[in-house]
N, C-alpha and C positions, 0 to 999 in steps of 0.2 A: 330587442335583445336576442342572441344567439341562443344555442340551445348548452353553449359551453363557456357562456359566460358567467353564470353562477359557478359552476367549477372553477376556473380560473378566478372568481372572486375568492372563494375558499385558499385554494393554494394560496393569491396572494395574503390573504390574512394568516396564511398557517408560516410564512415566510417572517413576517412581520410579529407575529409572536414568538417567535425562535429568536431573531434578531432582539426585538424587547427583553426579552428573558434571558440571553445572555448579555447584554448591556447591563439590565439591573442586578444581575450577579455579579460583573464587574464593578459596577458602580458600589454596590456594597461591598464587595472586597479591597477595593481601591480606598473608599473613606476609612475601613478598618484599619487597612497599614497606613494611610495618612497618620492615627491617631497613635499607630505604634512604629516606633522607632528601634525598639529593642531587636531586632530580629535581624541579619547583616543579608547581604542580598546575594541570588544565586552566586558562585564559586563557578568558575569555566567548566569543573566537574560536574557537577548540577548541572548546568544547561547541557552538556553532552549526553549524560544520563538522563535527562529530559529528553531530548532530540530522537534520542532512539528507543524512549518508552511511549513518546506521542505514533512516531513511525509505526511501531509494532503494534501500540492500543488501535491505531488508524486501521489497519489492514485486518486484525481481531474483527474488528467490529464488521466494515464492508464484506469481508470477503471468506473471514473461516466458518466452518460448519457446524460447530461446536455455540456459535451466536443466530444460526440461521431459524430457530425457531422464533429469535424477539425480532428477526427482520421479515421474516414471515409474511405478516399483515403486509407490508408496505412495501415489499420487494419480489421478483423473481429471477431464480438463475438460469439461464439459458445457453447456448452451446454458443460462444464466441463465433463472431464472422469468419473468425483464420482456420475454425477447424483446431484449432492446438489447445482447445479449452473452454471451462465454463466462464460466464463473467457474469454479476449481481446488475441488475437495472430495475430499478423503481418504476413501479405499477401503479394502474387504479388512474384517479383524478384527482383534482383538488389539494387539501389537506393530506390523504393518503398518500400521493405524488408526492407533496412536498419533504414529506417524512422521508419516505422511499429516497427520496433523492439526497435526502444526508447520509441515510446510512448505508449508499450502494460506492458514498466516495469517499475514501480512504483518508484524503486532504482535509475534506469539510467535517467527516467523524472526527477526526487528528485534533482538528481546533480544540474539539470540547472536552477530547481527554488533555490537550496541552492545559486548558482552563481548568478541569477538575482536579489534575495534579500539581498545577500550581498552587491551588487554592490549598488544596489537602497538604503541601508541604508548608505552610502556614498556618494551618490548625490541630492536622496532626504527625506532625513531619516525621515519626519515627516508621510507622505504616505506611505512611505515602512512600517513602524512600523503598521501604521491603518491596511495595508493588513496582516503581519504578526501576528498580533492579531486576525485580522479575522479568521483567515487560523488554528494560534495555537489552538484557543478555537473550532474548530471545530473536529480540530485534535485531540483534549485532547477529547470532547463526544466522539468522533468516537473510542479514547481508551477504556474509561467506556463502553460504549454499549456495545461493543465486550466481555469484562469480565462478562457483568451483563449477555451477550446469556451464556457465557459459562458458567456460573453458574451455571444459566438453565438449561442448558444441563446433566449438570455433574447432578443437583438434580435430575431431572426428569430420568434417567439411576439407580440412587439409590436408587430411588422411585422402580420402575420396576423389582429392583431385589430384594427388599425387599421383592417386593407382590410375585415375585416365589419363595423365599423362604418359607414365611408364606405358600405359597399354595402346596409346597411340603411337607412342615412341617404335616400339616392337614390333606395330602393325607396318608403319613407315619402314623401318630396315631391311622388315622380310619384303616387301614392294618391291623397295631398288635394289635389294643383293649387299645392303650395307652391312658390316659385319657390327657389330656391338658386345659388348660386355655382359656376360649373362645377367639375369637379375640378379643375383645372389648378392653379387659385384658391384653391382651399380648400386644397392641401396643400403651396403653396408658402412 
């Protein structure tokens, strides 16, 4: 036996009780609305206002600072490989790893708040909705912001290459005695 095969026995058991323990959740919520009928099923609004209260609970949980003491134990943030930032990765072995590793992915946290607010609008749908609103509309900035940097970005890049063009342009005329149109001119 290795010396990291007991580790890896734990993670997979820590894997496999996460998997169980949401199954048996669903499986109880699943037979509860079997037995209830009363209740009509998400509205396209609902599931949009879900879409972007799971998005935002997702990215809450991996990646804001304000959670980073319950990811603590099982996570650490370190200085992304691009340089343009930090990024959460799950630490440690075993069990700890496996933990680490739901809550450092935005997709796999996602799930369980998709599951706990689906459940919660089933049992307490006026709360769950307040949270889910909270969560959407935060989600939905969090979309805009993101587009309005990359805007940004994309201008200020074609800002940049416009000025080395214009200044290659310039460098070229004054070479060959070309005459040209002052800036002023040309980029108005």
């Amino acid at each position: 036996m290795s010396a990291h095969e007991p580790t890896e026995q734990r993670r997979h058991a820590t894997y496999l009780t996460l998997m169980g323990t949401f199954l048996t959740l669903f499986g109880l919520f699943a037979s509860r609305e079997q037995r209830r009928q009363d209740q009509p099923p998400l509205t396209p609004f609902d599931f949009a206002l879900l879409g972007l209260a799971v998005f935002r609970g997702g990215r809450l949980i991996a990646y804001d600072h304000v959670i980073a003491p319950l990811r603590e134990p099982f996570t650490e943030t370190v200085p992304d490989a691009s340089g343009a930032g930090d990024t959460v990765e799950p630490e440690g072995h075993g069990a700890q790893r496996a933990l680490g590793e739901l809550l450092a992915c935005p997709i796999c946290a996602g799930t369980w708040v998709a599951a706990g607010l689906t459940y919660g609008l089933r049992i307490l749908p006026a709360p769950t909705r307040l949270l889910m609103t909270i969560l959407a509309a935060t989600g939905a900035a969090e979309w805009l912001n993101a587009s309005v940097e990359a805007m940004s970005w994309f201008g200020q890049a074609a800002r940049r290459e416009v000025g080395v063009m214009v200044k290659e342009t310039e460098a070229h005329a004054a070479e060959t005695g070309i005459l040209t149109p002052d800036r002023e001119t040309a980029l108005s």
